[in-house]
Every structure is written in C-alpha cells, then in structure tokens.
N, C-alpha and C positions, 0 to 999 in steps of 0.2 A: 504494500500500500504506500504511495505518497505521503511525504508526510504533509499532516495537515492543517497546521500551521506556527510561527514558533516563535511568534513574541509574546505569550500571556501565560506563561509561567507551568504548562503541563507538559507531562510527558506523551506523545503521541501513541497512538495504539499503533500495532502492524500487523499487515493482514499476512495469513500462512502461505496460501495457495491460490491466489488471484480470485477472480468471479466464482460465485457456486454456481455449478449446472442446477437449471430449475426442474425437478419432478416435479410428477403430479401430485396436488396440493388439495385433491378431494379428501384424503384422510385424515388433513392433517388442520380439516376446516374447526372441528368441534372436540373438545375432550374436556372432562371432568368439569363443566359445568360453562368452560372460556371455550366463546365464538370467535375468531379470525374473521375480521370486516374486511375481504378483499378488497374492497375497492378503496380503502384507505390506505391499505399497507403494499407499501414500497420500498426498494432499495437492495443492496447486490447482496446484504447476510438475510435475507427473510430465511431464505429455505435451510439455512446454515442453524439459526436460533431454532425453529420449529423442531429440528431433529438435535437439540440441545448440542450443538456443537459450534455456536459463535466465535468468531474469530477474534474478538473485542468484548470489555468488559459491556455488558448495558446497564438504562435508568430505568424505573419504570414512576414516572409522572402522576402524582394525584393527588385531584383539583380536591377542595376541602368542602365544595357544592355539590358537589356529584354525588348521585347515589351510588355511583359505581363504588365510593369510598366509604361504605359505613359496611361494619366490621363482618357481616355475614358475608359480603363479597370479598372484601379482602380474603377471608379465611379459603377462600379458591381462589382469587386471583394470585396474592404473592407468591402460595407455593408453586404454583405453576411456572410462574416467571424463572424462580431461583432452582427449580430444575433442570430449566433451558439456559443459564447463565455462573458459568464459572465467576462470576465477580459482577454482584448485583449493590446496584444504589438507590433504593427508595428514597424520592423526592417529594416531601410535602410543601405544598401551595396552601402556605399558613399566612406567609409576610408578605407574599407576593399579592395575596388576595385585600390588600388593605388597598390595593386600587379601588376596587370594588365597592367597598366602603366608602371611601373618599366619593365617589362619584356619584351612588346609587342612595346611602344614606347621608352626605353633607358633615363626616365626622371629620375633626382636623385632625392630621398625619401621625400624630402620637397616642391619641384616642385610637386609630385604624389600627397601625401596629398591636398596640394590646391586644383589641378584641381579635385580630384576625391570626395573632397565635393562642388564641383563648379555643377559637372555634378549631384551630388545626391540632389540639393537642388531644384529644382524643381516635383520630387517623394514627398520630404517633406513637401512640402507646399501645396498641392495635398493631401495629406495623412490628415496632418493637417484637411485641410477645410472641408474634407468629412465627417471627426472624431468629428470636431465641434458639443459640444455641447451634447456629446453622451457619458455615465460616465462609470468609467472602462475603458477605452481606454488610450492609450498613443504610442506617434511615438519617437521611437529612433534615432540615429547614431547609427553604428556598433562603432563606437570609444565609447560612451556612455557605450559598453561592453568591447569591447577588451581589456579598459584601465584600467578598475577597476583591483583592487587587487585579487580580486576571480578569476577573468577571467586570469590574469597573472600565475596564481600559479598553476591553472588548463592547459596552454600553457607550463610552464615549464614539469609537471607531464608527459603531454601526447608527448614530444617534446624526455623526458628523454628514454619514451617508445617508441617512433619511433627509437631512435638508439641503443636499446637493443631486440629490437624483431623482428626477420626476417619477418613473417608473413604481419606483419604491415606495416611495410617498405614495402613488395614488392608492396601491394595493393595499398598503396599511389604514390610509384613509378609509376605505370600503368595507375592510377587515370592521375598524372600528366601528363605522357607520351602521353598516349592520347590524352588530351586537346591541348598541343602542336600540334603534328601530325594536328588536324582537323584545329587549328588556323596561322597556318606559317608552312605549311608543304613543304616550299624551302628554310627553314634554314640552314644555317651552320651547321656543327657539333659542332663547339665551339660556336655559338651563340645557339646550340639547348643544352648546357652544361648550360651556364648561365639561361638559358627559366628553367628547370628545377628546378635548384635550387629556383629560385625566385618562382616560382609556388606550392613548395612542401611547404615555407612558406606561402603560401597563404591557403592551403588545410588544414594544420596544425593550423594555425590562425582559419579559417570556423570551423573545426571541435570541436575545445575552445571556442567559442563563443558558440556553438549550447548546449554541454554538461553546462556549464556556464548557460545559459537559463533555462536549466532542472533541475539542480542545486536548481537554484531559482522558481522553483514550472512548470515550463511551461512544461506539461509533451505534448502537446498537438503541434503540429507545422505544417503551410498550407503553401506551396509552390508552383507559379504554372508553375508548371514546373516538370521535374522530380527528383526522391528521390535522396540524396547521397547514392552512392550501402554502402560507408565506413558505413555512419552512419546505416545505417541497420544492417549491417555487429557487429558495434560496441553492436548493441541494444539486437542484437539473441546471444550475448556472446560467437563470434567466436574467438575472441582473450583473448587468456589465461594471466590472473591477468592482467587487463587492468587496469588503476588508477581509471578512473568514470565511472562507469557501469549504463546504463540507460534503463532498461527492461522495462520500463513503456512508452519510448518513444510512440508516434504515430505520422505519417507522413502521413499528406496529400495534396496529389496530384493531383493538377486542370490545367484543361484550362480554357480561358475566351473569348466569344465573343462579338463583341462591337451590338451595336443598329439594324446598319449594318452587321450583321450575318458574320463578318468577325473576325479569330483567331488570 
C-alpha cells in the first residue's frame, strides 16, 4: 500500500498482498443478527474484513442517536466487528455530538460538551464491558481524537480546503443543508443560517476525525448505518489536490437486529 500520508503524526498501515479478489458476497450478506448494506459499502479490504482477514487495523463508528447504539445491539454488533479485526477501535460520538446540541437545542459550547459526554457514557461502558477482556480492542471518545494535534492540523488543512475549493464547499453545503431540512424543517431563515453554520463545523470536524483515523493505520471503518457520500467522494479522488487522500479507505455498512428480530 502507498503510504498514506505523513505529516500528522501516525504510523501508516501497509497492505500485504495488493487488491483482494472479490467473491461472491451472497453468504457473506447476513450473520448473527448484522446485515451488510451493499450498496453503502465500498472499498478494496471489504471482502478481506468479511472473511476476518483485514489487512489494517479498523474503527467501528457510533453515533450516541442511533438506535443502532443502545446496548442490545451492540451486544451483536461489536462482537462481530472484533472477530473480523485483529486490532479494533471503538469510537464514541459523545463530544462530537455537542454540535448537535449547539445547533438543535441553543446550548453554549461548554453546556454541549457536558451533556453530550453525559449522553455518550452509557454506549461507553457498554462498549467497554462487551470488549472486556478481548486484546486488540480499545473504546475511544471522539475528543480522544478531535483533540490531539494530528487531528487539529489535519481540521485546519481540510477546513483551509473547504474555503478555497468550490466543489467541496458545495457538497458539504448540501450535506449540511439537508440534514437541517429533515431535522427542523419549520425553521426560521435566520435560525436555518445559524443551523448551518454550526453543522458545516460539525461535518468538517467528522470528516478530520475519520481521515485522522486513516492516518493512523485504520484503513478499515464499520458503521451501521449509512456511508458519508463526502467521505466516498473524498476516497474515489473526486476533489482535486485534497490535503489527505485516502484511496485505501473501506467502509462498511450494516444493520443490526436484536434477539427479537427487531432493527
């Protein structure tokens, strides 16, 4: 694998054996409870992770809203993950989610902070317990990234890049614009001015954390949920002289049903 890239402070991952050949992937759609959302998941290790043989450590992503993240799902999603990954990072969206706050509830930034590790700390200890005892594993904060230096300098880079390249800009725009629209679609105009801008920091932040990750070896990332279009976007090299290019990314995308055959 190229490396992928080498001023923010991680060690790159390397791949063994170039491209995996792709088999057929009809077996390999449902087990123990986690669906494979084909049509979100991309990238040259998918069929590598499915048959638990990845060539890079992976993350696996989770949002602190999602139902996908309360504890009867975990208790099938994480073990599945860290069977398919010799070196797994669960990432809680505890500090990252104080955007959300900021924006949706009008809380000021140190009010958001609190509450929005108040609401992640129960995914953590959850995470934690299931991880217990199982090596190779570790449960983050997103503060744990966003705050380090690498991850700062790579938010500057890509932050510098949003207001110098149209392209990028609008797609984040859209990004953001939409999520508004579906979450307070009887907003103000000026309170839909302010929603944006707090949002476009919030997409911009996801988007540094995730490259940040990759950075540091995780070419590998499971979400369950669907793909960021951006970071796809970012992965296929649709945006010209991007700062951190990450061709090696893969993303994969699951649902999760509990005991109870419910999603």
């Amino acid at each position: 694998m190229a490396k992928m890239s080498a001023d923010y402070g991680c060690k790159a991952a390397t791949e063994n054996d170039g491209l995996i050949n792709e088999p057929d992937r009809d077996d390999l759609t449902e087990e123990d409870g986690v669906h494979l959302l084909p049509e979100q998941t991309s990238g040259p290790f998918v069929e590598a992770f499915l048959r638990a043989s990845p060539p890079s450590p992976c993350f696996l992503g989770l949002s602190i809203r999602n139902k996908m993240s309360n504890r009867s799902r975990l208790e099938v999603l994480i073990p599945w993950v860290a069977r398919r990954a010799h070196t797994l990072t669960v990432v809680i969206g505890d500090y990252i989610h104080r955007h959300n706050l900021i924006a949706f509830n009008e809380m000021q930034i140190s009010e958001a902070a609190r509450k929005a590790f108040a609401l992640g700390s129960r995914a953590t200890r959850a995470a934690r317990r299931i991880l217990s005892g199982r090596t190779g594993c570790r449960v983050l904060s997103s503060a744990d990234l966003t705050e380090t230096p690498g991850c700062k300098q790579i938010l500057k880079a890509v932050s510098e890049y949003y207001a110098s390249e149209p392209t990028f800009m609008r797609d984040v725009t859209a990004e953001v614009t939409a999520f508004a629209a579906r979450a307070l679609p009887k907003s103000t105009a000026a309170r839909t001015g302010h929603l944006l801008t707090v949002l476009k920091d919030y997409v911009l932040e996801e988007i540094s954390m995730f490259l940040y990750l990759y950075d540091c070896g995780h070419a590998v990332e499971v979400y369950p949920g669907a793909d960021l279009t951006i970071m796809r976007s970012i992965a296929l090299g649709l945006y010209p002289r991007f700062p951190v290019p990450c061709p090696w990314r893969t993303h994969i995308s699951v649902n999760v049903k509990t005991m109870r055959g419910q999603e």
